[in-house]
C-alpha positions as semicolon CSV with decimal commas, in nm:
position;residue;x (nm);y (nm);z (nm)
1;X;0,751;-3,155;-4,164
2;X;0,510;-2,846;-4,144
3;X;0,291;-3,034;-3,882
4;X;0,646;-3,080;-3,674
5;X;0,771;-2,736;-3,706
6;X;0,473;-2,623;-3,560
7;X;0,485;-2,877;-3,235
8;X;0,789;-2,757;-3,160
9;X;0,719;-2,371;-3,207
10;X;0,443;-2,450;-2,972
11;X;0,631;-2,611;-2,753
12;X;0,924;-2,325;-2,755
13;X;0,663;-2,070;-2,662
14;X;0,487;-2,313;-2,401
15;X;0,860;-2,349;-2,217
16;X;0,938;-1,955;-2,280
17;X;0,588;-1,911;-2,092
18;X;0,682;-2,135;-1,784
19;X;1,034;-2,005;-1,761
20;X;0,880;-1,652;-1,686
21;X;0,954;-1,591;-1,323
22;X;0,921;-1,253;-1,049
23;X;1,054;-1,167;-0,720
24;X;0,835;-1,102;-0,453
25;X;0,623;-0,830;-0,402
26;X;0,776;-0,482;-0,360
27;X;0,521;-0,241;-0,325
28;X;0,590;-0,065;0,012
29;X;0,225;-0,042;0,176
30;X;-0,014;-0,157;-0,140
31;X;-0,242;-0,224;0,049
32;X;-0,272;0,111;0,287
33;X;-0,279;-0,099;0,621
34;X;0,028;0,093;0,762
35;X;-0,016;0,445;0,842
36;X;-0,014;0,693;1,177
37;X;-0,248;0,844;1,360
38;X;-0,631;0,869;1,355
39;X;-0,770;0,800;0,991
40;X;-0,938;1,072;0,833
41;X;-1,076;1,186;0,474
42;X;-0,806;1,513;0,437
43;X;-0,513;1,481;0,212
44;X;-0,297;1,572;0,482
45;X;-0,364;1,242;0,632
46;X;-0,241;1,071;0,316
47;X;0,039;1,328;0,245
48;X;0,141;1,271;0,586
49;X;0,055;0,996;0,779
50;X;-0,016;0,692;0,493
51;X;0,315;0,547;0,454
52;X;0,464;0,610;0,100
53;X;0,147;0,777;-0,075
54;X;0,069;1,089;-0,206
55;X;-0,227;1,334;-0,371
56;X;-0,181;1,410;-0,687
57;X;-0,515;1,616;-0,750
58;X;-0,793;1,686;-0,534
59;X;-0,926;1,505;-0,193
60;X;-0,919;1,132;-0,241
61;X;-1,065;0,938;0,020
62;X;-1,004;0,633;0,263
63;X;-1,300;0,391;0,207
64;X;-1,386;0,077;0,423
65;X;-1,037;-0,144;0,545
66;X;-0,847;-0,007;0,351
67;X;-0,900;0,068;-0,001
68;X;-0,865;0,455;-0,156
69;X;-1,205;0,681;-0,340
70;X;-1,133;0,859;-0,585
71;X;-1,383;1,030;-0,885
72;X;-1,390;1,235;-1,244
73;X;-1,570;1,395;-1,422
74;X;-1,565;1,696;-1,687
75;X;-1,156;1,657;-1,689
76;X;-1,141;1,723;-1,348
77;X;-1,107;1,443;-1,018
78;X;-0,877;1,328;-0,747
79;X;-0,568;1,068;-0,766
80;X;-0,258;0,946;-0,506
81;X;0,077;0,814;-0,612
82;X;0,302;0,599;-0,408
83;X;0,678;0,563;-0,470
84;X;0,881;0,316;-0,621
85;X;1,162;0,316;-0,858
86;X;1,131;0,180;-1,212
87;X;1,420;0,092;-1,335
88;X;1,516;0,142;-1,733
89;X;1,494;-0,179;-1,978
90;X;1,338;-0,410;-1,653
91;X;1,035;-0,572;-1,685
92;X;0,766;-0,501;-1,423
93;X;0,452;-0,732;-1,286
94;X;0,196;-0,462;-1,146
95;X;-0,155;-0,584;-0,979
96;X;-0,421;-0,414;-0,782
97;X;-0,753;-0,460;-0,674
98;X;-1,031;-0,216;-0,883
99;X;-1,366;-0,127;-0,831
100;X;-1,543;0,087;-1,056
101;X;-1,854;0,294;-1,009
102;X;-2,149;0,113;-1,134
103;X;-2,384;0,415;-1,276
104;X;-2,061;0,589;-1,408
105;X;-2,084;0,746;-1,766
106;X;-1,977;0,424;-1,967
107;X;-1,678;0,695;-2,150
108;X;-1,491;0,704;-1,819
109;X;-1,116;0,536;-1,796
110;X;-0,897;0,422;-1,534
111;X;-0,549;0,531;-1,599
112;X;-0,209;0,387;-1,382
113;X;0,129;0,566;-1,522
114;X;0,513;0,571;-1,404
115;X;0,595;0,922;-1,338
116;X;0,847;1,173;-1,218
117;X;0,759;1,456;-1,104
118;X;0,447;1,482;-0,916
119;X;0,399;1,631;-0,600
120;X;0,113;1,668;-0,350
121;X;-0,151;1,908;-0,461
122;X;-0,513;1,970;-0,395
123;X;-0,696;2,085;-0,669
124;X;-0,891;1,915;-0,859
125;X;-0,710;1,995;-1,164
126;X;-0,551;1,680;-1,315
127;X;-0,130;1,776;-1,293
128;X;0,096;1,722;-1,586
129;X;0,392;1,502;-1,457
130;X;0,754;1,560;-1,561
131;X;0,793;1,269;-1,732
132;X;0,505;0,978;-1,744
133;X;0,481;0,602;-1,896
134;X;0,092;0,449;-1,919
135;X;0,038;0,123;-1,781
136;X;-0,306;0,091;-1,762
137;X;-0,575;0,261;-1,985
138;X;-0,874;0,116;-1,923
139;X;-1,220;0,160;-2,006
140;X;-1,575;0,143;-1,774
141;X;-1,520;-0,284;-1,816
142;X;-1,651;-0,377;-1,490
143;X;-1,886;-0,129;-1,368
144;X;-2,002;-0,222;-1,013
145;X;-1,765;-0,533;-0,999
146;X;-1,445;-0,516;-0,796
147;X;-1,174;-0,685;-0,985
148;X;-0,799;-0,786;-0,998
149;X;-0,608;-0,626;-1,269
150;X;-0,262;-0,707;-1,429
151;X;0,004;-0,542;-1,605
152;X;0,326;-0,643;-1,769
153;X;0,556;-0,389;-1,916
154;X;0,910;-0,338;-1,951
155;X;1,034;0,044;-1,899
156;X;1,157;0,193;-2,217
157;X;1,551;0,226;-2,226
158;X;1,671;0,532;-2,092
159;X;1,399;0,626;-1,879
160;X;1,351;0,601;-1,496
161;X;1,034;0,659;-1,322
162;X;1,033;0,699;-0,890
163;X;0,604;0,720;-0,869
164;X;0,290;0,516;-1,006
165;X;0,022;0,708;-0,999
166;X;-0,374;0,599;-1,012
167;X;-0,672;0,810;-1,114
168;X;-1,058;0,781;-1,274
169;X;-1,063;0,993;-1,571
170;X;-1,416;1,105;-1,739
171;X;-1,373;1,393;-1,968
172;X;-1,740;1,433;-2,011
173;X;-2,059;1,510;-1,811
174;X;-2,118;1,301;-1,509
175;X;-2,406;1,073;-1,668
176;X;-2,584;0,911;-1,573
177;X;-2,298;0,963;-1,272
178;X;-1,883;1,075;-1,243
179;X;-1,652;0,777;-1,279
180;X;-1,601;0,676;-0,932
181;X;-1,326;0,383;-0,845
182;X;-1,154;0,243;-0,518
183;X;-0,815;0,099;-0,563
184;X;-0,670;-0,145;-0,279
185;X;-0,386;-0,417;-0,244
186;X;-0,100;-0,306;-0,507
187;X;0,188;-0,526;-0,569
188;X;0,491;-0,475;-0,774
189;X;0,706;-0,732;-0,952
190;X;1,045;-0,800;-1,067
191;X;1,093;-1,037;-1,367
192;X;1,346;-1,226;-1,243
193;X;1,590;-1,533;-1,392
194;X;1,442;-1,851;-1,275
195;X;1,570;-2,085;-1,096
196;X;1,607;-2,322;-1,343
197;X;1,752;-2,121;-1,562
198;X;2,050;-2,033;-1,311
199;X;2,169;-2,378;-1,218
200;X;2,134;-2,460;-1,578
């Protein structure tokens, strides 16, 4: 009885696992290929002429076809946003391409959070949104790899974000170098009923 209680907890959680479905991809411009005008390392071509995305903190910079290069170190750096509304108590499929630096201090993070609030600035002081949610906190996992990462979360109830924003973060000296990252191709996700489960 035991032995059959377990088969079919397994097998519960094996259909709850397949029955998990999401919409298509959402994320207006991910993958920075739409845009005006002659490309150039200044945030005002971001802030003005890279469909949907924003500086948060200092001068990020176009890298390559397209991906975006951004650095930290001693609590200071760059980072962009781009917009999208997060809706409360819906459950959210984010991806994106990462490449992190591969002499960067080993303490350095990668950090993706909802927020509200930000607006384009240049310093290289890291802002403090209105409101935030963390989706990513990652450490230095893949240092000189580029990799795909993803992230399931469900916005807490009673909370709506319109931004996800993407920075390095390295609170310490830059050694043996400042965390250094390029992010490209960003989708966003809807969990979604599946098919099956609406003719059922």
């Amino acid at each position: 009885r035991i032995l059959l209680a377990a088969l079919l907890l397994a097998s519960t959680t094996a259909v709850t696992a397949q029955n998990e479905c999401y919409g298509p991809n959402t994320a207006v411009n991910g993958d920075f290929q739409t845009y005006t005008g002659t490309i150039t390392g200044s945030n005002t071509w971001i802030n003005n002429n890279l469909a949907n995305w924003n500086v948060s903190h200092g001068t990020p910079s176009p890298s390559g076809n397209l991906a975006i290069w951004m650095w930290s170190y001693s609590g200071y750096g760059e980072g962009v946003y781009m917009g999208h509304s997060f809706v409360a108590g819906q459950t959210y499929r984010v991806s994106y391409d990462l490449g992190q630096s591969a002499d960067g201090n080993p303490t350095s993070t990668f950090l993706v959070d909802l927020t509200n609030g930000l607006t384009p600035n240049g310093s290289t002081t890291v802002p403090t949104p209105a409101s935030q949610f963390s989706v990513t906190n990652m450490g230095w996992t893949n240092p000189g790899a580029t990799v795909t990462v993803t992230e399931v979360f469900t916005v807490p109830t009673g909370q709506n974000f319109s931004q996800l924003w993407f920075r390095p973060y390295l609170a310490g000296q830059p050694n043996p170098n400042q965390a250094a990252v390029t992010i490209d191709n960003i989708g966003i996700e809807e969990l979604i009923a599946c098919p099956c489960d609406v003719n059922a």
